[in-house]
N, C-alpha and C positions, 0 to 999 in steps of 0.2 A: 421541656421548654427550652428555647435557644434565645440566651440572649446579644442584642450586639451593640457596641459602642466604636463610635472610631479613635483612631488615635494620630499625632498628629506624625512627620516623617520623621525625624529628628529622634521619637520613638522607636519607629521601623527601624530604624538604620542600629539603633544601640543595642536592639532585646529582639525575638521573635514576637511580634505583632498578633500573637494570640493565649489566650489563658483558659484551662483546661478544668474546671471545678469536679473532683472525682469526689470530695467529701461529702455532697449532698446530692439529688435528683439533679442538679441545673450543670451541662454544661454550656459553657459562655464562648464564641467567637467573635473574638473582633473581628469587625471590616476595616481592610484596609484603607487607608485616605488615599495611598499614592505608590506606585513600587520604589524601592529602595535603587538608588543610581548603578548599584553594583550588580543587583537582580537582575540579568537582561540578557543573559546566554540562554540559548534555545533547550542544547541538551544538558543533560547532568552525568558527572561522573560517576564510574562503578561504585568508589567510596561514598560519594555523595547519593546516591541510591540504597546502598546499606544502610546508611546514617539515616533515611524516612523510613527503611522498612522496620528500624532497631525502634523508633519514635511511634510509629504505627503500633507494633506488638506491644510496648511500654505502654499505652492509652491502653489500648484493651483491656490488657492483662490486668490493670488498675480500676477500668469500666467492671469489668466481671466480678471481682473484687469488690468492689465498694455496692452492686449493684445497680449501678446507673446506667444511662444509655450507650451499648456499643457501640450504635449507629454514629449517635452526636460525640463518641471519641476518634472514629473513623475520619469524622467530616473535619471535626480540629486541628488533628494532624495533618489532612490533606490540604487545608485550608495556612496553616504554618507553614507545610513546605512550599508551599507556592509562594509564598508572601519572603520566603529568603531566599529562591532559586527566581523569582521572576514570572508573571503571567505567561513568557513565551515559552516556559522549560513548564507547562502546565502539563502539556500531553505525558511528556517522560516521568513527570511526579506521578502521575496516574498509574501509569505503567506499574514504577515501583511500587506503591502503594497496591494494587493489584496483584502482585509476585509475594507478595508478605506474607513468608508461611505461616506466620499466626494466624494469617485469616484462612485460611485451609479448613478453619474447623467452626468459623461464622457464618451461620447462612447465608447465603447468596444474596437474597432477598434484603439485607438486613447491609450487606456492604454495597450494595444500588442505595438503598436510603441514603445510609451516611455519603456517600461522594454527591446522589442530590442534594444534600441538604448542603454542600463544600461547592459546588456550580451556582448557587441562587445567591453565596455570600461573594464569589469572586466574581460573577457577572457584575455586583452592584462594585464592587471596589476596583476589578483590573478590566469590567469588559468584557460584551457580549462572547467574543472569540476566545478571548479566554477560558469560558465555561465551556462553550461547544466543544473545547480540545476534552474537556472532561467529559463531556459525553460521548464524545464520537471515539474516545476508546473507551471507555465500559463499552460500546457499541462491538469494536472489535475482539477486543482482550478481555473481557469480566466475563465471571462464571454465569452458565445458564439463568436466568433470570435476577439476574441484577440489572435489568437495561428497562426489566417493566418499572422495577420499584424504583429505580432511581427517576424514570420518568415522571413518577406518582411523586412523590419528594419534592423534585426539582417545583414543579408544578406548585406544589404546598406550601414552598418557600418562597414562590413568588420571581423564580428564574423565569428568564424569555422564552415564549412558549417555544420558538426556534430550538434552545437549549434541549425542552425536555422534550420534543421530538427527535433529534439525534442521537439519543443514544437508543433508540427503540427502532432506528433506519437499518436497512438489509449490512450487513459488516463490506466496506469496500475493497475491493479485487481488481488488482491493475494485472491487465494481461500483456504479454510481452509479445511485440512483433516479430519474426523470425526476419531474416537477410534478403532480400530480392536476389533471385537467381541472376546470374549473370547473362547476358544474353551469347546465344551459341556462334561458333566463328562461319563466316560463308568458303562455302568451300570453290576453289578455282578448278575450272575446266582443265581436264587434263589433254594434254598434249599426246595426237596421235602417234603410233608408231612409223618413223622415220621412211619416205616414202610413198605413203600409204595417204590417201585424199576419202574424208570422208565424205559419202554421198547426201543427196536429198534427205531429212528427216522424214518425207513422206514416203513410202515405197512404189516405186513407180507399179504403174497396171500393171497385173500381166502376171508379178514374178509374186510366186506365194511361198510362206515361213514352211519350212519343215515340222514336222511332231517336236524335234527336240528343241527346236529355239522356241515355239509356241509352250514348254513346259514351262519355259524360265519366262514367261509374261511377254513375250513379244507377237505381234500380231500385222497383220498387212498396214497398218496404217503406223505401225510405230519403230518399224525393223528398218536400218539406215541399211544404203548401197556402198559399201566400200569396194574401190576400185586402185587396182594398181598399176604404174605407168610400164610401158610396154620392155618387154623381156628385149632387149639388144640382139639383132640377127647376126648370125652368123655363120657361114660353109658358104660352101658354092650355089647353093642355090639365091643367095640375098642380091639383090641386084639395088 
């Protein structure tokens, strides 16, 4: 059974805004009333990642131990660190929380519950996008079927059905455009040889390609007349 009570910010700001009962069957989350003024960085640090994953295995390891719910020590945790890191650093607390090698050895199934049952208490305390960041990575990053049960949770705790359908969405894929090819340089007519006047592109009637200019693609209607200016006379006969 999960219980919730809020507290008011003034709380938030001095203690971690949630309490962990591993003595008996009940663990207890608070809902936040408000995020802390300092809670509002998007990402978290490496240290600060270690520091949820060290907080995550400590719940557990405690849950197994005492016999109570893993799941509801899973969602505690994930539901404190959001509540000190900020609803916008939700996605990156997932993550870590996800990378925790003590849960390496939790069902699958069982850390989908717990992070739904951590989506349906920060929906109602930081906001529908808040939780979606929780689901849409268990969507990406959570093991093989944590995206059903966290579904089935989210849903049972009363998160926006929004919520408990994204993390059950296909994992998203940004694909990368490559460069537009450059376009190719025009090339300039080359300049005949010095004297030399080229004739019609048409080939006048009459005169036909040899075999050997017809090998290289030329043909009566595409072989030019080149003509050169007349040879200078000269002996005794030039009048």
């Amino acid at each position: 059974m999960i219980k919730f009570r809020r507290l008011g910010l003034k709380t938030q700001v001095s203690a971690v805004a949630i309490s962990l009962v591993l003595g008996g069957s009940v663990a207890a989350l608070t809902e936040l009333a408000a995020l802390p003024a300092f809670a509002q960085d998007a990402a978290i640090t490496a240290d600060q990642a270690a520091a949820i994953q060290a907080s995550v295995a400590q719940a557990v390891s405690a849950a197994q131990a005492a016999g109570t719910s893993v799941a509801e020590a899973i969602a505690a945790a994930t539901v404190s660190a959001i509540g000190a890191y900020g609803a916008t650093a939700a996605a990156s607390v997932t993550a870590a929380v996800l990378a925790t090698p003590a849960l390496s050895s939790v069902p699958a199934g069982v850390v989908g519950q717990g992070l739904g049952q951590a989506s349906a208490v920060v929906a109602r305390s930081s906001g529908a996008a808040a939780a979606t960041a929780i689901a849409s990575t268990v969507a990406n990053e959570g093991p093989t079927g944590a995206q059903v049960s966290f579904s089935a949770s989210a849903n049972a705790a009363g998160a926006p059905a929004s919520v408990a359908s994204a993390a059950v969405a296909a994992p998203s894929v940004t694909a990368a455009t490559g460069p537009t090819a450059p376009t190719g340089a025009v090339g300039v007519a080359a300049a005949g040889p010095a004297g030399l006047t080229a004739g019609a592109a048409v080939n006048p009637a009459g005169v036909s390609v040899g075999a050997a200019a017809a090998a290289f693609g030329l043909n009566t209607a595409n072989a030019a007349v080149v003509t050169a200016p007349p040879h200078p006379c000269s002996g005794p006969s030039c009048s």
